[in-house]
C-alpha positions in Angstrom: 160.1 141.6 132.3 163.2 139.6 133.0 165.6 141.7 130.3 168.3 138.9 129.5 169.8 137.6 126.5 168.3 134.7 125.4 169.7 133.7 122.7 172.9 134.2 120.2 172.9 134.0 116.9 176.2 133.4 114.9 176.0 134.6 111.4 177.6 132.3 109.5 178.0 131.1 105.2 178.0 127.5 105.6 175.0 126.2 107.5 175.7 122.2 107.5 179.3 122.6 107.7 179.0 124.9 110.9 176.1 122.7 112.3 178.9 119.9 111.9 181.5 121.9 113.4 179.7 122.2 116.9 177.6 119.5 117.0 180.6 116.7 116.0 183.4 119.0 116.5 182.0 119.8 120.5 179.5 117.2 121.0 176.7 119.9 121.6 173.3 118.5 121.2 170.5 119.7 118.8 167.6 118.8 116.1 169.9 119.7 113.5 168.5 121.9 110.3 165.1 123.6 110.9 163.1 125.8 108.5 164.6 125.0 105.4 160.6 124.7 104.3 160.7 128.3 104.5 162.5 130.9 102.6 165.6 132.3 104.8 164.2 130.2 107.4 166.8 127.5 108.0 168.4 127.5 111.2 170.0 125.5 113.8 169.8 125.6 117.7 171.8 124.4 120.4 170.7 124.5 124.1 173.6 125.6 126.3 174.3 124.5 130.0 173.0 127.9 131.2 169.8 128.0 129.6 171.2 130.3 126.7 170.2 129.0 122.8 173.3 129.3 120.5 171.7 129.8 116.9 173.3 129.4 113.5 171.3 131.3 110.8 172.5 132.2 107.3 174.2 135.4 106.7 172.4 135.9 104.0 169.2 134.9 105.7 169.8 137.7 108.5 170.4 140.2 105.8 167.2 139.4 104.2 165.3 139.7 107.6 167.5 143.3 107.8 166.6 144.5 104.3 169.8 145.2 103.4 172.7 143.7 101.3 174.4 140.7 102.9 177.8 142.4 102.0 176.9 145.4 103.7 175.5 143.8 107.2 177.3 143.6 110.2 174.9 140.1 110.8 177.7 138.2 112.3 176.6 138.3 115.9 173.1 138.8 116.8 171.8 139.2 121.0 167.9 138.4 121.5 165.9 138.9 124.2 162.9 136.4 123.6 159.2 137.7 125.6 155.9 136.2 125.9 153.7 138.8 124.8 154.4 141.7 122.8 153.1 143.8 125.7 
């Protein structure tokens, strides 16, 4: 196992206004929107440079994965570390 982040997830209220803040705002490139066919699945990825994914995915949409009220979840910030293979 290679333990490195992968990928950062902002937490964020606005989806399409932060998707057009770093996609017109920076120029980064992505596929835009994806998900929104699921519930709290809506999320948008940009590949960095380095490798590293920035991700953009609904406070309220992390605080539903957490179980836990959106105004009580520090879901601002999230680090992954993506495997294979759950062994």
């Amino acid at each position: 196992m290679n333990p490195s982040i992968s990928v950062i997830t902002l937490g964020v209220d606005d989806l399409k206004r932060s998707l057009a803040f770093y996609q017109d705002g920076l120029g980064w490139e992505t596929d835009g929107i994806i998900g929104e066919e699921f519930e709290h699945g809506a999320v948008v990825f940009f590949k960095l440079p380095s490798g590293l994914r920035l991700a953009l995915w609904p406070r309220k949409s992390i605080a539903a994965e957490m179980g836990v009220d959106v105004a009580r979840a520090a879901n601002e910030v999230l680090l992954s570390h993506n495997v294979s293979s759950r062994s």
